[in-house]
LOKE-29927 format. One record per residue (C-alpha): residue in one letter; x, y negated, z. Coordinates in steps of 0.2 Angstrom, whole numbers, plus 5000, padded with zeros to 4 digits. Each point is the difference from the previous one (the first is absolute). Example, Ala and Ser with C-alpha at 12.3 -4.5 7.8 and 13.67 -1.06 7.14 Angstrom:
('a' (5062 5022 5039)),
('s' (5006 4983 4997)),
end
This chain:
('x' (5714 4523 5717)),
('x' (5002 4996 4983)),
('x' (5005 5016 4993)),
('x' (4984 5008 5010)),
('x' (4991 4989 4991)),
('x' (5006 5001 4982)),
('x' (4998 5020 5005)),
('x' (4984 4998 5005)),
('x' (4995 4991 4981)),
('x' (5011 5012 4991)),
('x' (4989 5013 5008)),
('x' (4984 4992 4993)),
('x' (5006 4997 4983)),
('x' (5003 5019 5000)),
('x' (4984 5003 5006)),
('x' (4990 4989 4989)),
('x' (5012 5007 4984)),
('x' (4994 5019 5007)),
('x' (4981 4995 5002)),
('x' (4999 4994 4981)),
('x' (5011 5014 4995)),
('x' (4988 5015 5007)),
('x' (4987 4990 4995)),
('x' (5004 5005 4983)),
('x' (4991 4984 4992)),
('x' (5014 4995 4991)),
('x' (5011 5013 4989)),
('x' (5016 4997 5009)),
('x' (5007 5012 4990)),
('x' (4999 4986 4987)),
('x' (5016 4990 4997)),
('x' (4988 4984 5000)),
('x' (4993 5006 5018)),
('x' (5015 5003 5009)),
('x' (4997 5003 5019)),
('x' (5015 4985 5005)),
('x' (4996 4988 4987)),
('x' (4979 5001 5005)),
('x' (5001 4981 5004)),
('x' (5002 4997 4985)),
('x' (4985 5008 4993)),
('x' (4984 4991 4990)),
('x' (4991 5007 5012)),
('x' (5008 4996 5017)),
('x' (5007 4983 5008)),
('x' (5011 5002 5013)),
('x' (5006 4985 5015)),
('x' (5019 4995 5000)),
('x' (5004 5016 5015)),
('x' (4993 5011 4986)),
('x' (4984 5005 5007)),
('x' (4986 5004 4992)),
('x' (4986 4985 5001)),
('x' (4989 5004 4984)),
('x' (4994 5013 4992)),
('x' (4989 4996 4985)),
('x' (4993 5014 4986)),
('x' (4989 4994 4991)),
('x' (4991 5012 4986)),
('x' (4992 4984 4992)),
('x' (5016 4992 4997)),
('x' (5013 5005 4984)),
('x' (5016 5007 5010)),
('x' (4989 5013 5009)),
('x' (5014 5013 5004)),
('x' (4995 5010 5014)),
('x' (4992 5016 5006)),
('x' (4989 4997 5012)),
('x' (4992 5013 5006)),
('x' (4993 5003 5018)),
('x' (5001 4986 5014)),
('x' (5006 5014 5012)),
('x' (5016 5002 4990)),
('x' (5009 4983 5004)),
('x' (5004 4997 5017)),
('x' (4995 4983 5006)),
('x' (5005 4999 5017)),
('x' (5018 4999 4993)),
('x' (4998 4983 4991)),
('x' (5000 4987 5016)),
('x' (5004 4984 4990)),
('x' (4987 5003 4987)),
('x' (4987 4984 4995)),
('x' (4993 5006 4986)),
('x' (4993 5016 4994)),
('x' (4991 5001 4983)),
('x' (4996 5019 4991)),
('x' (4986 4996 4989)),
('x' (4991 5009 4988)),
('x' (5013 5014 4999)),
('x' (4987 5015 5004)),
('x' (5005 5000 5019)),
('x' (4993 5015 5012)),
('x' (4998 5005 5016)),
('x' (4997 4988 5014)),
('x' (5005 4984 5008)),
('x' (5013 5007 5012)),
('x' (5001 4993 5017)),
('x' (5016 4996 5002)),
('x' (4997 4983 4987)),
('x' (4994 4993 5017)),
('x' (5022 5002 5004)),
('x' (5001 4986 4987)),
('x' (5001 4985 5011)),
('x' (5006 4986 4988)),
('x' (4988 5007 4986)),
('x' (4989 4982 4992)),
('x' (4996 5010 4984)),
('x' (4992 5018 4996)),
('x' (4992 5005 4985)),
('x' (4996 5017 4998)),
('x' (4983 4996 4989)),
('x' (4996 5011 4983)),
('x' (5007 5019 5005)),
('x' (4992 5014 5008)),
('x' (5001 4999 5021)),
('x' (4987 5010 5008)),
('x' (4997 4999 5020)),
('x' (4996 4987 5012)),
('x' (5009 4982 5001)),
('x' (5013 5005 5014)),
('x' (4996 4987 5016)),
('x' (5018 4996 5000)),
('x' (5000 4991 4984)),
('x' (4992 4986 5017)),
('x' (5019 4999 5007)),
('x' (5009 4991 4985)),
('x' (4998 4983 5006)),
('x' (5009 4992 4988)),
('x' (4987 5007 4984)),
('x' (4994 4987 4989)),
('x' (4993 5009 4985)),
('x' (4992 5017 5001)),
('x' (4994 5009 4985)),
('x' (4993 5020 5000)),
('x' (4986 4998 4989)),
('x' (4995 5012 4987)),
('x' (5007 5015 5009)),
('x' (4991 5015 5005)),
('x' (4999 4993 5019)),
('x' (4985 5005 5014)),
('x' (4995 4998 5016)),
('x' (4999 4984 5010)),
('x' (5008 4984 4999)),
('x' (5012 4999 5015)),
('x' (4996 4985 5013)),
('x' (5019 4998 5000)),
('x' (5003 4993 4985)),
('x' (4993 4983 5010)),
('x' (5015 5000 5008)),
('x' (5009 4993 4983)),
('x' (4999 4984 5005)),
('x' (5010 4994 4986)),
('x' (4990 5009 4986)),
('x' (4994 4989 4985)),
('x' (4994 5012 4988)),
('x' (4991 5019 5004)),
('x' (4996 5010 4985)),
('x' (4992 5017 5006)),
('x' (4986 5001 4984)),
('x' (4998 5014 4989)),
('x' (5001 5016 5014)),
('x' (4988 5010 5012)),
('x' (5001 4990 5014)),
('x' (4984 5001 5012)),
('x' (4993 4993 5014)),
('x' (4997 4981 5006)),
('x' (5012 4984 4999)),
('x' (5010 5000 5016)),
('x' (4997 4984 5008)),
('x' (5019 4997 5005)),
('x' (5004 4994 4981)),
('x' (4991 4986 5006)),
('x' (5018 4995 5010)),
('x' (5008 5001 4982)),
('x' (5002 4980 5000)),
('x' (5011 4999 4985)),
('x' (4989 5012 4990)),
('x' (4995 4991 4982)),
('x' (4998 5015 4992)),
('x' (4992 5015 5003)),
('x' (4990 5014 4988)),
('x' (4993 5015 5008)),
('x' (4987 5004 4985)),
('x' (4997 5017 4992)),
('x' (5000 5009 5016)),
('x' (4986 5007 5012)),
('x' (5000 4987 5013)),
('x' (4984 4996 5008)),
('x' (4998 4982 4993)),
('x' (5011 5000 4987)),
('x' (4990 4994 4988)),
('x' (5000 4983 5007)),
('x' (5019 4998 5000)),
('x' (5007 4994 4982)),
('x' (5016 4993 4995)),
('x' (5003 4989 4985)),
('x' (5013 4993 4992)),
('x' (4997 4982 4994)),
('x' (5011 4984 4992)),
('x' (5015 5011 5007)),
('x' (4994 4997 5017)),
('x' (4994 5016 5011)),
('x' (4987 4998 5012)),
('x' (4990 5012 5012)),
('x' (4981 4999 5002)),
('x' (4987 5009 5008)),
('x' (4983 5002 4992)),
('x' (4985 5003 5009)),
('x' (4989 5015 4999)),
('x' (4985 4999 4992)),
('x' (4988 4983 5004)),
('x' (5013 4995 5013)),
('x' (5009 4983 4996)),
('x' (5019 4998 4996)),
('x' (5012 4991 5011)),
('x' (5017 4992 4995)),
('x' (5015 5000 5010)),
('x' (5014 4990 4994)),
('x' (5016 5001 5004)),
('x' (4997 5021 4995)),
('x' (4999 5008 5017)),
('x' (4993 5018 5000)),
('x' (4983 4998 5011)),
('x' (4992 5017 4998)),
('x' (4985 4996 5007)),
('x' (4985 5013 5004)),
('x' (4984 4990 5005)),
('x' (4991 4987 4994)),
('x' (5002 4989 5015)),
('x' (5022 4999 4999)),
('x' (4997 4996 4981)),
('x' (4987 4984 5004)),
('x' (5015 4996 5017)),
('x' (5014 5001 4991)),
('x' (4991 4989 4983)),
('x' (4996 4986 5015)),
('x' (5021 5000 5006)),
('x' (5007 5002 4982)),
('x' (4987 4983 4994)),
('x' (5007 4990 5016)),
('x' (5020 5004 4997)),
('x' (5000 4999 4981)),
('x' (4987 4987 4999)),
('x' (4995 5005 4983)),
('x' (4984 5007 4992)),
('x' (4998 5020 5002)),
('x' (4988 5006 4987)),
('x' (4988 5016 5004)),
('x' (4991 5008 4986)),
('x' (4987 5013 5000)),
('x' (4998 5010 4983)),
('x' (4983 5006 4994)),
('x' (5004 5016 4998)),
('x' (5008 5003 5017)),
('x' (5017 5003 4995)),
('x' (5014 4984 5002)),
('x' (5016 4997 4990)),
('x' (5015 4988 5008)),
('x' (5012 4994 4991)),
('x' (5012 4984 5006)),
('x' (5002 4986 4988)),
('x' (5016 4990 4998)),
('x' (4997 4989 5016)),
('x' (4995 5015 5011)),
('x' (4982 4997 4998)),
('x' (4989 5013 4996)),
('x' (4999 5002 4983)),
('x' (4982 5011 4994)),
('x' (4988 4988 5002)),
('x' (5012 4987 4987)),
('x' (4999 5017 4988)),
('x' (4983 5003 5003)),
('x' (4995 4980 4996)),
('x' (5014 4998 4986)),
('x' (4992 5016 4991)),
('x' (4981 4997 5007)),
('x' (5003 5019 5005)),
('x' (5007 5004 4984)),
('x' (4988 4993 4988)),
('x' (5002 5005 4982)),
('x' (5005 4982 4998)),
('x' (5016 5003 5006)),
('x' (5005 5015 4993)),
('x' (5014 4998 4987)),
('x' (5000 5017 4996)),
('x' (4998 5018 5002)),
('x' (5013 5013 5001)),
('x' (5003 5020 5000)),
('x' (4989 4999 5015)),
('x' (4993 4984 5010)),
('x' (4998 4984 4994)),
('x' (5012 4982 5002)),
('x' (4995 4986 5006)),
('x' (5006 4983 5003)),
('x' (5000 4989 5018)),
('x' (5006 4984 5004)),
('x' (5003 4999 5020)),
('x' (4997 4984 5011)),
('x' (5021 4998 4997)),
('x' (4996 4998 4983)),
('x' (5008 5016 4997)),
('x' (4995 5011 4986)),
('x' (5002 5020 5000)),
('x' (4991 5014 4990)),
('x' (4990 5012 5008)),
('x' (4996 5017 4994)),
('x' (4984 5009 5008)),
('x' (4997 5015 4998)),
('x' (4983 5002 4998)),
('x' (4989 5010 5012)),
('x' (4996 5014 4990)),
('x' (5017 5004 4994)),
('x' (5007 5001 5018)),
('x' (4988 5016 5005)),
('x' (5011 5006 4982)),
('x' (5015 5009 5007)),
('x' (5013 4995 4986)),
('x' (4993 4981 5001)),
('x' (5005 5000 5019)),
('x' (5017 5010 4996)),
('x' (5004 4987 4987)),
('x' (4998 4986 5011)),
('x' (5010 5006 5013)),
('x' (5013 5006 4989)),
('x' (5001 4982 4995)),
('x' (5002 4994 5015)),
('x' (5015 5012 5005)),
('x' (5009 4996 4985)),
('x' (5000 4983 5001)),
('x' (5003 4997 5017)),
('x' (5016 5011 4998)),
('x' (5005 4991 4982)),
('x' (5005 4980 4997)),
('x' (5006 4994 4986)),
('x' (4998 4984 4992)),
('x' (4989 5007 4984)),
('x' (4989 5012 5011)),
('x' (4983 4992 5006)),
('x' (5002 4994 5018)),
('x' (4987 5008 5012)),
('x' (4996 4987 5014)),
('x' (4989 5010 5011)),
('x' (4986 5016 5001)),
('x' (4987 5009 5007)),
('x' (4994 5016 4998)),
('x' (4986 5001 5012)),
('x' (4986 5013 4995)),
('x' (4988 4986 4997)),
('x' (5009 4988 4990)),
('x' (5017 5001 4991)),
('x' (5011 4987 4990)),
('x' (5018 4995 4998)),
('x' (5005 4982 4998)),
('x' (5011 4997 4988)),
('x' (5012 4983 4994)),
('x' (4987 4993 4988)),
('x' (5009 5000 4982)),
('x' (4994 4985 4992)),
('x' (5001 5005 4982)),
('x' (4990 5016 5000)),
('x' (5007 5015 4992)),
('x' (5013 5002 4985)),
('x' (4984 5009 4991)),
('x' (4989 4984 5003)),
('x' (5014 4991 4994)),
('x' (5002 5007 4984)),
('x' (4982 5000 4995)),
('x' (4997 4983 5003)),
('x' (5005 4990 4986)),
('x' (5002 4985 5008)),
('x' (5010 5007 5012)),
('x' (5009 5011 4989)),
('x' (5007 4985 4990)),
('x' (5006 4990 5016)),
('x' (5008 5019 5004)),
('x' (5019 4996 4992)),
('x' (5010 5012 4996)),
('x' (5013 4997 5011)),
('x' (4986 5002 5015)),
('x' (4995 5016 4991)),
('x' (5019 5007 5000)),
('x' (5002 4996 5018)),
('x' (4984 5009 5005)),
('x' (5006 5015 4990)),
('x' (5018 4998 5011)),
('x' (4991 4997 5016)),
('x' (4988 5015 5001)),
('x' (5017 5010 4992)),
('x' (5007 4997 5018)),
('x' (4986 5004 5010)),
('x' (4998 5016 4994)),
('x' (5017 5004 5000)),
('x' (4999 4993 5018)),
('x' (4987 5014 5004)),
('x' (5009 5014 4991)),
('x' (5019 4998 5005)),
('x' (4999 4992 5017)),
('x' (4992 5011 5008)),
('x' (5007 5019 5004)),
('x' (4982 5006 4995)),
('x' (4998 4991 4983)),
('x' (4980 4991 5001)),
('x' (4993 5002 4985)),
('x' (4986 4987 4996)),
('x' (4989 5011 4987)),
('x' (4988 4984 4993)),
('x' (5012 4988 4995)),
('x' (4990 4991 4986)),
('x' (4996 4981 4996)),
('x' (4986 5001 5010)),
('x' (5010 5003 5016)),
('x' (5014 4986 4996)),
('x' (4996 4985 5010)),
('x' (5006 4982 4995)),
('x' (5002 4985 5010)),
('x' (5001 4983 4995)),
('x' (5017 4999 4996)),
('x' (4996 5015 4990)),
('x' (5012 5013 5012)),
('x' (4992 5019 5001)),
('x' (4996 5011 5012)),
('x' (4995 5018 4998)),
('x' (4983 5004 5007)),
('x' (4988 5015 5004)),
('x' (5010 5011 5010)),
('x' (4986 5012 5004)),
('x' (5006 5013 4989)),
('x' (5018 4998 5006)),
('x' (5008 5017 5006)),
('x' (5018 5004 5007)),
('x' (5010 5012 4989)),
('x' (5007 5015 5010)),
('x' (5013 5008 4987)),
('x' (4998 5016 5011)),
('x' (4982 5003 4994)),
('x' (4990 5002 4983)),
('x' (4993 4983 5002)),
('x' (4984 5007 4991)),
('x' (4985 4985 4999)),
('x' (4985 4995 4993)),
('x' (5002 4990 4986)),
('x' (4999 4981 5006)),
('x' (5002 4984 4993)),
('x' (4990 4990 4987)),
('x' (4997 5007 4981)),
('x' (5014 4993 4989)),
('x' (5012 5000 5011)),
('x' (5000 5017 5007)),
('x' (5015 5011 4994)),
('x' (4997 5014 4988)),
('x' (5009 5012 5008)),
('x' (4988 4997 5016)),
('x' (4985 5008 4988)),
('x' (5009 5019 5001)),
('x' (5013 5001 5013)),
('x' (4990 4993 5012)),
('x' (5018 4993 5012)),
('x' (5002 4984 5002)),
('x' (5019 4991 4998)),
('x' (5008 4984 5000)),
('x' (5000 5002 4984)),
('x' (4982 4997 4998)),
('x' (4999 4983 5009)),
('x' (5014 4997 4986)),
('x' (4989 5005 4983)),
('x' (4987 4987 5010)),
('x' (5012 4987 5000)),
('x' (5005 5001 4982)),
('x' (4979 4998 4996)),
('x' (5001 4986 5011)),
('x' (5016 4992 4992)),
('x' (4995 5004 4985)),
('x' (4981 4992 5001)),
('x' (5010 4985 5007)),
('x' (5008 4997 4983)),
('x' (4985 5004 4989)),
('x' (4989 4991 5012)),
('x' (4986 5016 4998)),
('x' (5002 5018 5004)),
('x' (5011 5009 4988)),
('x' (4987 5012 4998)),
('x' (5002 5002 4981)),
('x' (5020 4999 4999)),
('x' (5000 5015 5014)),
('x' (4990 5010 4989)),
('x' (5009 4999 4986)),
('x' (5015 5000 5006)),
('x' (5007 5014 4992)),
('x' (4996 4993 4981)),
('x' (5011 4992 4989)),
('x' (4987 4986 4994)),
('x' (5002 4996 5021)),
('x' (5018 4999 5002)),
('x' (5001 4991 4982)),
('x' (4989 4988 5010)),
('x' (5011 4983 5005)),
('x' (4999 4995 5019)),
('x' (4996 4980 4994)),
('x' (4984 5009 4993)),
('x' (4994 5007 5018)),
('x' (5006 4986 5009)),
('x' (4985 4991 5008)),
('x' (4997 4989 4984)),
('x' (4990 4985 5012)),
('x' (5018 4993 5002)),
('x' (5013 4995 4991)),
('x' (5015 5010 4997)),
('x' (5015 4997 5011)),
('x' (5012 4984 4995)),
('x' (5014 5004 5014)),
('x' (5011 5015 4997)),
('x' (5002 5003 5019)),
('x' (4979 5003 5000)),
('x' (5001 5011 4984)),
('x' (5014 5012 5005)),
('x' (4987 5000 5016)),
('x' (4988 5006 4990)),
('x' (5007 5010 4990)),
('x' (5008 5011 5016)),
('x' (4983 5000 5007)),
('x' (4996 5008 4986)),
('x' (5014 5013 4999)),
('x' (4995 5004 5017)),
('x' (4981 5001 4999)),
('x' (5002 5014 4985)),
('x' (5015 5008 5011)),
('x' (4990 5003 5015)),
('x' (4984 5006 4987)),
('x' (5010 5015 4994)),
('x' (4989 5017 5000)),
('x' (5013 5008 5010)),
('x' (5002 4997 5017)),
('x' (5019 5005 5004)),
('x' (5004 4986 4984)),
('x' (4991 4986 5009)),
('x' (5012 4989 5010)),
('x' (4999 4998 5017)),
('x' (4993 4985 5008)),
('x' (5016 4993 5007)),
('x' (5008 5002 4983)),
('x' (4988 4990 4994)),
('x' (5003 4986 5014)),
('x' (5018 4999 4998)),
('x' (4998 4998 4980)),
('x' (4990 4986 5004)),
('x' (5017 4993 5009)),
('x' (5011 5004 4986)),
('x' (5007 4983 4990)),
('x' (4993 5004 4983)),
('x' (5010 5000 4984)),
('x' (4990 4991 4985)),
('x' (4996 5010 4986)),
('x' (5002 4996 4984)),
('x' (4983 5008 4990)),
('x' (4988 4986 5002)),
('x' (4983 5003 5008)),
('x' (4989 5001 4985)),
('x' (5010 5015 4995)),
('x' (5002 5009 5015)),
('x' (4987 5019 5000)),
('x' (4990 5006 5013)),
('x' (5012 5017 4994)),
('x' (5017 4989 5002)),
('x' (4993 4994 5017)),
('x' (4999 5021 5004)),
('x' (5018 5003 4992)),
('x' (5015 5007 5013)),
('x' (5008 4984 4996)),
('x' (4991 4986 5003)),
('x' (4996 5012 5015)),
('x' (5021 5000 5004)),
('x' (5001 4980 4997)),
('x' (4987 4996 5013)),
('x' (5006 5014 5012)),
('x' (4984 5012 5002)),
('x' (5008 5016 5001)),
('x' (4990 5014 5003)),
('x' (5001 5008 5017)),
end
């Protein structure tokens, strides 16, 4: 009995090891991929017997090895122990194949971000065990399946972003653990009402009415898709007498009605709508590329930043792509230094993001605020420069498709009140594909654009890296290096002494740790401003220098040039090489 048993597992390993083998995903003729040792692999996880139990390629993260092609090419019917399969963004075709309904113990599938045409195969209804199901932004048509109400163990359903038609089938009403589900960007019949948000880290579901209907909340999240006007009013009466808490409807002027959940699982619009007395001028805190900030204060006492765009500028095609650009990349990115984004909506009628309100404004407000500027030390101003160093270095080494950011500029550095930043404006962010020209438009904000950008028209990390070196640089001098820049190449410049461009509203450093600071910010500033591309460093060179224990110097600061500050050696000591 045993040995039939120990057969009968040796003969699934084998089939397993053959499926990823003719799959020809992996190059197995690669000493790191060999066939026996696939266990071990970055992109595998395997149970103590040796089978396979999770699958996870992922084209957003770093260690991307595989070649994915078409879906039909692995064979899933193979893999009876796997839990988890995960192929994202890796350019993905074909369709959904049937046999994933073999998967029995599957909890996770994520196939969102590639290319699959078709329907959403019926059978996807038979894995019980799902919890989390994701095929948005695929290519996908057709129906919803009723089936998928039988995952009565399903939490999250993303199916945004295809072609899907058709009405809501009633049956993901049954989905009782549901909290999360987005179904926008398709060609449902009442899809405009469904909206999904992402706020204070919590994610809710909410249904908003159609036009001159009222809202009703349900809390705990149950999926209620509800078709007439008479089950909203019934199920607003039952979900008042269980919860015992106040449900808010709202009716907008103009017809069209935006939901979006507050911390507490109230609905949120009507506290956004009174914070902002519907976006008065009064609240705006600035304007942007495109739309204007504003500020709001929730019931909670709570405080986020809102950017509307304006009405005009959403019938503007590149307004609207720049605002749901935003949102993908930042609800795919989280770093400590990048702006948090807290929920969205991008209903035809009304759009804004809501975003963790930085207390201190920009870095460019900042610096043109003497009163501020004087409070702004320059230890603060070195740890700024360090911090937006790693969040762009974030975006273009962590990721298998570098993100450049194409407007980094003081104006899109954000400061809290303990003076931490976070990078901003993301409108103009674009995933590199290093198999393409990457030819643009040029974007970003005059005086920080790279010169290069003007004739080649290809945008590169290295762009986002000339940016950072304005930024650093205007850091230092506590303006825009405007005139240096220009004159770069002269000798009277370079003759110039860095104490003499320091910002001159405060005193020069006293501590040696702050001045060799300084001084390496300012090696790396003119580093990353070199007219060549190809001799800029990267940006993860320019993090890891910041690591570097540094080695004092022994040229005081009063006799240190902008020209020294350029030389290969001070580039050497501080570790800037150019890659």
């Amino acid at each position: 009995m045993v040995e039939t048993e120990s057969s009968i597992l040796t003969s699934e390993l084998e089939m397993e090891a053959n499926a990823i083998f003719k799959s020809r995903w992996w190059n197995t003729s690669d000493a790191n991929y060999n066939i026996s040792n696939r266990c071990n692999w970055s992109q595998i996880s395997c149970n103590k017997a040796g089978s396979i139990i999770k699958i996870n390629i992922d084209g957003l993260l770093r260690e991307k090895k595989g070649r994915v092609n078409n879906f039909a090419t692995l064979n899933l019917s193979t893999f009876h122990n796997l839990e988890s399969l995960d192929i994202r963004y890796v350019g993905l075709q074909g369709t959904i194949p049937k046999d994933i309904g073999l998967l029995s113990k599957l909890t996770h599938l994520d196939l969102s971000i590639n290319s699959l045409e078709g329907n959403i195969p019926p059978l996807l209804g038979s894995l019980r065990q799902l919890k989390y199901l994701d095929i948005s932004d695929n290519f996908l048509q057709g129906s919803i399946p009723h089936e998928l109400g039988f995952l009565k163990n399903l939490t999250t359903l993303h199916l945004s972003l295809n072609s899907l038609e058709g009405e809501i089938p009633p049956s993901l009403g049954n989905l009782k653990q549901l909290d999360y589900l987005d179904i926008s960007d398709n060609n449902i019949q009442g899809n405009k009402d469904v909206c999904t948000n992402y706020l204070y880290d919590q994610i809710y579901f909410q249904l908003c009415p159609a036009p001159k209907h009222h809202v009703v909340i349900v809390l705990p999240i149950v999926i209620v898709l509800i078709l007439a006007f008479s089950l909203l009013m019934g199920l607003k009466v039952k979900h008042n007498s269980i919860k015992n808490k106040r449900a808010n409807t709202t009716t907008v002027k103009n017809g069209d009605l935006f939901c979006i959940w507050n911390y507490d699982g109230k609905i949120a619009y009507d506290d956004i709508i009174t914070a902002t007395e519907d976006f008065d001028m009064r609240y705006c805190i600035g304007t942007g590329a495109y739309g204007s900030v504003y500020k709001a204060q929730l019931p909670c006492g709570k405080v986020v930043a809102l950017k509307k765009l304006h009405s005009f500028e959403a019938e503007v095609p590149s307004f609207y792509e720049s605002f749901r650009n935003e949102v993908r990349i930042l609800t795919e990115i989280k770093h400590k230094h990048i702006v948090k984004l807290y929920g969205f909506c991008l209903h035809k009628r009304i759009m804004f993001l809501i975003y963790q309100y930085m207390e201190k404004g920009s870095l460019f407000s900042v610096l043109y605020d003497d009163v501020e500027a004087v409070e702004f030390k320059w230890r603060k101003r070195v740890n700024i420069v360090k911090g937006v160093a790693s969040a762009i270095s974030y975006l273009h080494h962590d990721f298998t498709s570098p993100i450049v950011h194409r407007d980094i500029s003081s104006g899109n550095i954000l400061l809290n009140n303990e003076w931490q930043p976070s990078v901003s404006d993301f409108g103009t962010a674009r995933l590199l594909q290093h198999d393409s020209s990457n030819r643009t438009i040029v974007a970003g904000t005059i005086g920080y654009i790279a010169p290069e950008l003007a004739y080649t028209m290809v945008v590169s990390e290295k762009c986002d890296v000339y940016s950072f070196g304005v930024v650093a640089l205007e850091t230092l001098m506590g303006k825009h290096p405007q005139e240096i820049l220009s004159s770069l190449q002269l000798a009277l410049t370079q003759s110039m002494k860095l104490c003499q461009v320091l910002d001159q509203r405060l005193p020069f450093p006293n501590n040696a740790m702050v001045l060799l600071d300084i001084i390496r910010v300012a090696v790396i500033a003119f580093a990353c401003l070199n007219f060549n591309p190809s001799s800029r460093p990267t940006m993860k060179r320019v993090s890891q220098s910041f690591a570097t224990k540094l080695t004092p110097l022994t040229i005081p600061l009063n006799e240190i040039s902008l020209q020294q500050l350029m030389s290969e050696e001070l580039k050497a000591l501080f570790h800037i090489v150019n890659h």
